[in-house]
OpenMM code with the backbone's topology and positions (N, CA, C; nanometers):
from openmm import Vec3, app, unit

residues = "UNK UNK UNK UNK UNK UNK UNK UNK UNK UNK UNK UNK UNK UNK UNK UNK UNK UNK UNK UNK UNK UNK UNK UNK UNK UNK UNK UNK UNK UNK UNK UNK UNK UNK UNK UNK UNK UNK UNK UNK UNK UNK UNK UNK UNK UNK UNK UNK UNK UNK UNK UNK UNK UNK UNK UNK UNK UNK UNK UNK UNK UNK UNK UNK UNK UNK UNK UNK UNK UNK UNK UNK UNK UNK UNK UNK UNK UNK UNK UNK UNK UNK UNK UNK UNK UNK UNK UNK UNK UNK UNK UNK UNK UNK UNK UNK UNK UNK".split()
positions = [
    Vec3(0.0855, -0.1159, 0.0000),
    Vec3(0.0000, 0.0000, 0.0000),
    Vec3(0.0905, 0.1226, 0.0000),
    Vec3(0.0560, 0.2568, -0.1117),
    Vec3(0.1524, 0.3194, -0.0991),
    Vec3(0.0385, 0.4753, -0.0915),
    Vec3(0.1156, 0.5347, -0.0320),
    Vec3(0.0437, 0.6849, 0.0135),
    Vec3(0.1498, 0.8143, 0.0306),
    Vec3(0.1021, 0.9428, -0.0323),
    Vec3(0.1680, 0.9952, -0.0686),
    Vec3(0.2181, 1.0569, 0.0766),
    Vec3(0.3219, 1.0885, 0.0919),
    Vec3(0.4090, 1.1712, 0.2157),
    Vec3(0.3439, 1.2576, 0.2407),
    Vec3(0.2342, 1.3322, 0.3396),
    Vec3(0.1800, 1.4551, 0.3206),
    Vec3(0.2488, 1.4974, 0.4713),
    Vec3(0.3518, 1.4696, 0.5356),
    Vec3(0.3627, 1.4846, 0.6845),
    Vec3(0.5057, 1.5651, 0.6659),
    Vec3(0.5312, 1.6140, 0.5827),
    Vec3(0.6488, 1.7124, 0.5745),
    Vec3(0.5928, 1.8278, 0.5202),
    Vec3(0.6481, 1.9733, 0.6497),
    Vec3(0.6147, 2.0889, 0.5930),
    Vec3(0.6777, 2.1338, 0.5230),
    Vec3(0.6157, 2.2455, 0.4080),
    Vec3(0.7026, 2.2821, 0.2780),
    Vec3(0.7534, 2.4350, 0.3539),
    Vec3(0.8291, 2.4889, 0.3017),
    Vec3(0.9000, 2.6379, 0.3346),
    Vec3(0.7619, 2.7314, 0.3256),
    Vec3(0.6900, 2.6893, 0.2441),
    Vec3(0.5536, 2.8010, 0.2829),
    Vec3(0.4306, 2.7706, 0.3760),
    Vec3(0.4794, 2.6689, 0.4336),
    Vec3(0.4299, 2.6605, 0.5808),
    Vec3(0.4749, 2.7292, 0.6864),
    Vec3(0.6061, 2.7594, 0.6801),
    Vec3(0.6957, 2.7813, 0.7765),
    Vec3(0.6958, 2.9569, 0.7531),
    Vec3(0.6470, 3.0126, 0.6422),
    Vec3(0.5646, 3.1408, 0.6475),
    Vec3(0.4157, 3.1778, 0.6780),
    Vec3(0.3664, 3.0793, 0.7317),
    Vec3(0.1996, 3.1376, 0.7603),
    Vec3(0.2435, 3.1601, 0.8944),
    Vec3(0.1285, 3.2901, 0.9515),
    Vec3(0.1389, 3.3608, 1.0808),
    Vec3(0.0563, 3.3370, 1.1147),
    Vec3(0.0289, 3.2653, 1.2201),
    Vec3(-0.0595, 3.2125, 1.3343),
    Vec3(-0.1513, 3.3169, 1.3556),
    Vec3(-0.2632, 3.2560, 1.3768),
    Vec3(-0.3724, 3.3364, 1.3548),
    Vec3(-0.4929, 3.2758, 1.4347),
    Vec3(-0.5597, 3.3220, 1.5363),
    Vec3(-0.6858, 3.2303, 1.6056),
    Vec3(-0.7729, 3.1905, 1.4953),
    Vec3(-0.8127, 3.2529, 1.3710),
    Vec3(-0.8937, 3.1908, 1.3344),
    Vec3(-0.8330, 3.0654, 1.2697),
    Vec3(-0.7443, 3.0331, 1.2737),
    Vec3(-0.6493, 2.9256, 1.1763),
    Vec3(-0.7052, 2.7751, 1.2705),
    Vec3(-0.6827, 2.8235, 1.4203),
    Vec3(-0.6692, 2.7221, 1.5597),
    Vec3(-0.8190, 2.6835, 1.5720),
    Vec3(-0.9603, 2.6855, 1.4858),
    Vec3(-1.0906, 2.7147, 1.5351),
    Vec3(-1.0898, 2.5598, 1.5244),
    Vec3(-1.0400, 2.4692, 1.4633),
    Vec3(-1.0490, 2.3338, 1.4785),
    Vec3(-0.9712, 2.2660, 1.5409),
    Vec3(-0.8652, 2.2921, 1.6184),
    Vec3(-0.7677, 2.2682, 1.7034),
    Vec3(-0.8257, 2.2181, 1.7910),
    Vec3(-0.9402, 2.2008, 1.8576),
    Vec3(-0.9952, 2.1698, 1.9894),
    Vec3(-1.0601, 2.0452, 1.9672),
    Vec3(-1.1453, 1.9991, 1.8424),
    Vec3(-1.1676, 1.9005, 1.7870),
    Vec3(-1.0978, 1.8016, 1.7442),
    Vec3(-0.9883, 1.8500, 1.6870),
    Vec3(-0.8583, 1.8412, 1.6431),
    Vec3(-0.8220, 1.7320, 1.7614),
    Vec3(-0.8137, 1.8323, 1.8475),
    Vec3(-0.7537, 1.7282, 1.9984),
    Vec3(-0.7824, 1.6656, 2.0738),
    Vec3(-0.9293, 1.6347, 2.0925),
    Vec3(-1.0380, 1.5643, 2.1469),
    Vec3(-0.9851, 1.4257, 2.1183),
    Vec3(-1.0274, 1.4374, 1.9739),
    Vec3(-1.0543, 1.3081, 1.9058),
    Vec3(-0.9095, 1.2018, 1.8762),
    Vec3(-0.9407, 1.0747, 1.8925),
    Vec3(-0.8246, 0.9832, 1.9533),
    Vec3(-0.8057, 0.9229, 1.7693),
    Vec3(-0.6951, 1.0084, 1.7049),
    Vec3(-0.6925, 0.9932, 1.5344),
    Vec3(-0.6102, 0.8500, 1.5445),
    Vec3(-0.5232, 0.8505, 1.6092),
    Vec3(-0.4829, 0.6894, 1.5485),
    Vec3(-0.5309, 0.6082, 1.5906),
    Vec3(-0.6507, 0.5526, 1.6664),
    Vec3(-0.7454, 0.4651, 1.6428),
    Vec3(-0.8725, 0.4809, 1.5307),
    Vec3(-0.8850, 0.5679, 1.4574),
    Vec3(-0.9237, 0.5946, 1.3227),
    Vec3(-0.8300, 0.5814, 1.1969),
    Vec3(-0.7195, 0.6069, 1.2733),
    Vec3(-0.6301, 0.5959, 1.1133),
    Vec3(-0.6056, 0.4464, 1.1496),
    Vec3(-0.5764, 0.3727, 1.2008),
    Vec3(-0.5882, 0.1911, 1.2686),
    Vec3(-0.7014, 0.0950, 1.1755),
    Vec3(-0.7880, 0.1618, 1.1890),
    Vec3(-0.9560, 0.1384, 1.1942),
    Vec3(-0.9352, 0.1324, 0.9859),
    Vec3(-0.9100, 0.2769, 0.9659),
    Vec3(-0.9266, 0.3080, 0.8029),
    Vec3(-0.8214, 0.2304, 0.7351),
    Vec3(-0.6869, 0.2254, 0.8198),
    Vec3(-0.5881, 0.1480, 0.6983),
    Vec3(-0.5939, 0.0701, 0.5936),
    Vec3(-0.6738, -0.0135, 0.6759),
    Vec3(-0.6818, -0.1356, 0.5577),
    Vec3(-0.7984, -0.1154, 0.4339),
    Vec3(-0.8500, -0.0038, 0.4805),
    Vec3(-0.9704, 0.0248, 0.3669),
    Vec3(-0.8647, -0.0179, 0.1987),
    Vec3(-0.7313, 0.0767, 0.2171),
    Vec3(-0.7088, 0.0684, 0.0883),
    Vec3(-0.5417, -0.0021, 0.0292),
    Vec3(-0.5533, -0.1114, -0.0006),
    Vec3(-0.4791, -0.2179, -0.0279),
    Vec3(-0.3966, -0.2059, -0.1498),
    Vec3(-0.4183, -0.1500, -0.2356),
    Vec3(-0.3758, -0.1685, -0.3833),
    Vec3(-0.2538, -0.1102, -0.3463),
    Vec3(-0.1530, -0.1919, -0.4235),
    Vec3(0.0115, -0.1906, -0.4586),
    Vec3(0.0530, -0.1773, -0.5774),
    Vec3(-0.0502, -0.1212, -0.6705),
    Vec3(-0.0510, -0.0629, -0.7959),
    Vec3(-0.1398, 0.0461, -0.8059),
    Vec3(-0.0631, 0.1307, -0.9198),
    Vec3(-0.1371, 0.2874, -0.9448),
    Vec3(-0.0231, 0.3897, -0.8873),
    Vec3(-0.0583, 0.5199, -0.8963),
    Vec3(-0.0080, 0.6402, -0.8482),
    Vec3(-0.0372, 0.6002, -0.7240),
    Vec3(0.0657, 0.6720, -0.6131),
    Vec3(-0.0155, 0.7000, -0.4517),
    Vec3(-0.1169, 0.7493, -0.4143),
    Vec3(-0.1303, 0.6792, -0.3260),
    Vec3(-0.2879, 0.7480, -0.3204),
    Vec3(-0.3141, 0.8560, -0.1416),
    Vec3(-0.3943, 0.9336, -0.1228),
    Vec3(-0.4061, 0.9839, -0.0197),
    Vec3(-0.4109, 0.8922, 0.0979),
    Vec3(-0.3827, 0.9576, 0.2039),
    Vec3(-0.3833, 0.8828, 0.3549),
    Vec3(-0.5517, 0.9094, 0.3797),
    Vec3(-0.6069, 0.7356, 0.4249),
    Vec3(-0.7403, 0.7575, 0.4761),
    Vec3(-0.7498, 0.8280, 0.5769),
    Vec3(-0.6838, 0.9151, 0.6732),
    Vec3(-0.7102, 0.9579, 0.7827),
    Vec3(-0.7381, 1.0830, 0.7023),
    Vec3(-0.6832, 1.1209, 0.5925),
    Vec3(-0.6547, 1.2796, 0.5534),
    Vec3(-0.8006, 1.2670, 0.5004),
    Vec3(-0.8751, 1.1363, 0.3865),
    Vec3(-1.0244, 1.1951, 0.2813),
    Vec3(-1.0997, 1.1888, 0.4151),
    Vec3(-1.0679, 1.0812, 0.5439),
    Vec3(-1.1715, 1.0727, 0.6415),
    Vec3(-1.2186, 1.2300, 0.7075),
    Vec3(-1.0772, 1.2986, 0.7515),
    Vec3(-1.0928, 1.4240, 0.8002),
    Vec3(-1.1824, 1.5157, 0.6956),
    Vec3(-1.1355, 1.5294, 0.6074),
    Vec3(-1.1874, 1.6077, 0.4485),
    Vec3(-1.3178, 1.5650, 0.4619),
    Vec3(-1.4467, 1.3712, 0.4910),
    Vec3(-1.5738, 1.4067, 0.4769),
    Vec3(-1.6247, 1.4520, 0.5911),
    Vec3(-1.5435, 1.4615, 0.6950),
    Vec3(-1.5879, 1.5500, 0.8288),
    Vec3(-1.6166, 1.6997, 0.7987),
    Vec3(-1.5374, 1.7486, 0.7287),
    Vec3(-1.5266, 1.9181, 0.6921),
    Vec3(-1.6575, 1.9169, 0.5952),
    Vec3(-1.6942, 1.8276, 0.5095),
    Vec3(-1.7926, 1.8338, 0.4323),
    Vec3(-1.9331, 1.8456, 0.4710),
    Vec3(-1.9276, 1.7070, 0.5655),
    Vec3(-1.9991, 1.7189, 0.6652),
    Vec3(-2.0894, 1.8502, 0.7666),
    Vec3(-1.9856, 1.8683, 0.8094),
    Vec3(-2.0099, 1.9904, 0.9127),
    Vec3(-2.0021, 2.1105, 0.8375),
    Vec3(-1.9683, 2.1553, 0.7353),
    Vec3(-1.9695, 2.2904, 0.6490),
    Vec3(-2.0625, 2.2798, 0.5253),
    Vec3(-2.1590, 2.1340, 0.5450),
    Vec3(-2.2290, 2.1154, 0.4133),
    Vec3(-2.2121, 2.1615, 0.2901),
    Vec3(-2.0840, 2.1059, 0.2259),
    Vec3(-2.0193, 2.1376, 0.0997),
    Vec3(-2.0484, 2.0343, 0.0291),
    Vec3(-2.0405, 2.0471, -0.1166),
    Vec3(-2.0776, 1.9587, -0.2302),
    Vec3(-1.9291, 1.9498, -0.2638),
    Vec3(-1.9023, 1.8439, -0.3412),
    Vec3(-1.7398, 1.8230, -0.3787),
    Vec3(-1.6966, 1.9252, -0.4308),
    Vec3(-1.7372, 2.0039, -0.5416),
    Vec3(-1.6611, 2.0663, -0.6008),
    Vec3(-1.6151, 2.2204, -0.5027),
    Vec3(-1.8008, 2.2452, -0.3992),
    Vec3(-1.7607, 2.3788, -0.2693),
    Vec3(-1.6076, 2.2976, -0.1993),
    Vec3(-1.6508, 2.1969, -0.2048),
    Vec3(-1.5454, 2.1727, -0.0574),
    Vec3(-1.3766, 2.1574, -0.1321),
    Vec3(-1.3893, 2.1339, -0.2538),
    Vec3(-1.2514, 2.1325, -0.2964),
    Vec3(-1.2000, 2.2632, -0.2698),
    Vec3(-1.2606, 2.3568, -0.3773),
    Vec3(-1.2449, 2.5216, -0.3596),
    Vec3(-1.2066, 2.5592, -0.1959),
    Vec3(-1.2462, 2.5213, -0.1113),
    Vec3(-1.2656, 2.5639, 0.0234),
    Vec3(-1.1357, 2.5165, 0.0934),
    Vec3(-1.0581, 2.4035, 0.0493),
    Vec3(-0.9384, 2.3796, 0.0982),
    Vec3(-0.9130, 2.4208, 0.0404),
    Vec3(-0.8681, 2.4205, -0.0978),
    Vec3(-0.7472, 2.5299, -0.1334),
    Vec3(-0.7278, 2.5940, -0.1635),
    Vec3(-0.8592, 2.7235, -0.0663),
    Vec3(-0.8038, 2.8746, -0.0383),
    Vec3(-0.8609, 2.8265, 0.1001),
    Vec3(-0.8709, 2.8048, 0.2009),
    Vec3(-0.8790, 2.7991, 0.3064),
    Vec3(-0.7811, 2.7211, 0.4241),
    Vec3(-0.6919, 2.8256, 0.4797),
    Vec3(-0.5700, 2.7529, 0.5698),
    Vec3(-0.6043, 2.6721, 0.6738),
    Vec3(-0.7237, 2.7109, 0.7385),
    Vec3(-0.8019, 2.6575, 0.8485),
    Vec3(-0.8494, 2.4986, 0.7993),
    Vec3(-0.8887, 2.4408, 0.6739),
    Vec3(-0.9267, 2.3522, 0.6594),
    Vec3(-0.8051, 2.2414, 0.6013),
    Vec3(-0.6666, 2.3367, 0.5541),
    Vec3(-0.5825, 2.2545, 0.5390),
    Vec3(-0.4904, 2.2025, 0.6436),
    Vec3(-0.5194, 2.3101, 0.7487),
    Vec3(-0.4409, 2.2973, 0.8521),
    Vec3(-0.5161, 2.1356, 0.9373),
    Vec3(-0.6309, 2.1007, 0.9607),
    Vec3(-0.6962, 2.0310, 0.9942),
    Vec3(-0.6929, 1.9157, 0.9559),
    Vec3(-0.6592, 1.9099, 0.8112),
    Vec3(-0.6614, 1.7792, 0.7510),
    Vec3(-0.4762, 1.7661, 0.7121),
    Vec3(-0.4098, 1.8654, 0.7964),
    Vec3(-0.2632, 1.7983, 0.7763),
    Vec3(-0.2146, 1.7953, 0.5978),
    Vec3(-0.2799, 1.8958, 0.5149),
    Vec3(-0.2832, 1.9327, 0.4006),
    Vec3(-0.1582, 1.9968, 0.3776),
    Vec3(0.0064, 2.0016, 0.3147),
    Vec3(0.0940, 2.1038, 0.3332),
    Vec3(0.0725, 2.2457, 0.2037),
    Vec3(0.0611, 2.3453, 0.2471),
    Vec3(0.0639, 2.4622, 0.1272),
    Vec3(0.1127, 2.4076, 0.0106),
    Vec3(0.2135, 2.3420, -0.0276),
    Vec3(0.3034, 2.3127, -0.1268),
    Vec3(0.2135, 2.1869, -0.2032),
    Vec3(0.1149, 2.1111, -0.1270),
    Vec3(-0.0058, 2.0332, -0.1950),
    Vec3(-0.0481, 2.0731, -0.2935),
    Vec3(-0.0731, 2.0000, -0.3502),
    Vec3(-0.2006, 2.0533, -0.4803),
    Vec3(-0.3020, 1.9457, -0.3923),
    Vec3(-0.4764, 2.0565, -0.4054),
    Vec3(-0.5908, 1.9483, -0.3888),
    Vec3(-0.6417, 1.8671, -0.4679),
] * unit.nanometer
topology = app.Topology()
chain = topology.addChain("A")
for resn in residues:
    res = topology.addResidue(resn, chain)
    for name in ("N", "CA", "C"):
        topology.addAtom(name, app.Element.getBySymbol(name[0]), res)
């Protein structure tokens, strides 16, 4: 199973300025016990052929945001990537493409 590296920050991470509204999911964020979800999702996706594919913890977080901000795929794409608050949440790095 192969998944793309999304756990290294790029140099234009290391320029965003902290900001409360950035932290508004931080509390949720920390509640919730993620590696018994990322445990739980692993095995969803098996294939050892193809391009890499995303980490299930990252689309799991992403249908939470959908969820709770009632976005349609194409709102919620737009919405991460201009929105720092939702990339920050799903562990998204600036240097990503969505």
């Amino acid at each position: 199973m192969s998944w793309k590296n999304t756990q290294q920050n790029s140099f234009a991470d290391s320029l965003v300025v902290e900001h409360k509204s950035l932290s508004e999911l931080d509390d949720v964020h920390n509640i919730i016990n993620w590696s018994e979800i990322e445990q739980t999702l692993s095995s969803l996706y098996s294939s050892v052929r193809g391009a890499p594919s995303y980490p299930p913890l990252m689309m799991f977080k992403i249908l939470i945001l959908q969820a709770w901000y009632n976005l349609s795929d194409e709102a919620l794409e737009k919405q991460i990537a201009r929105d720092l608050m939702f990339r920050r949440f799903i562990d998204l790095s600036l240097s990503e493409a969505v």
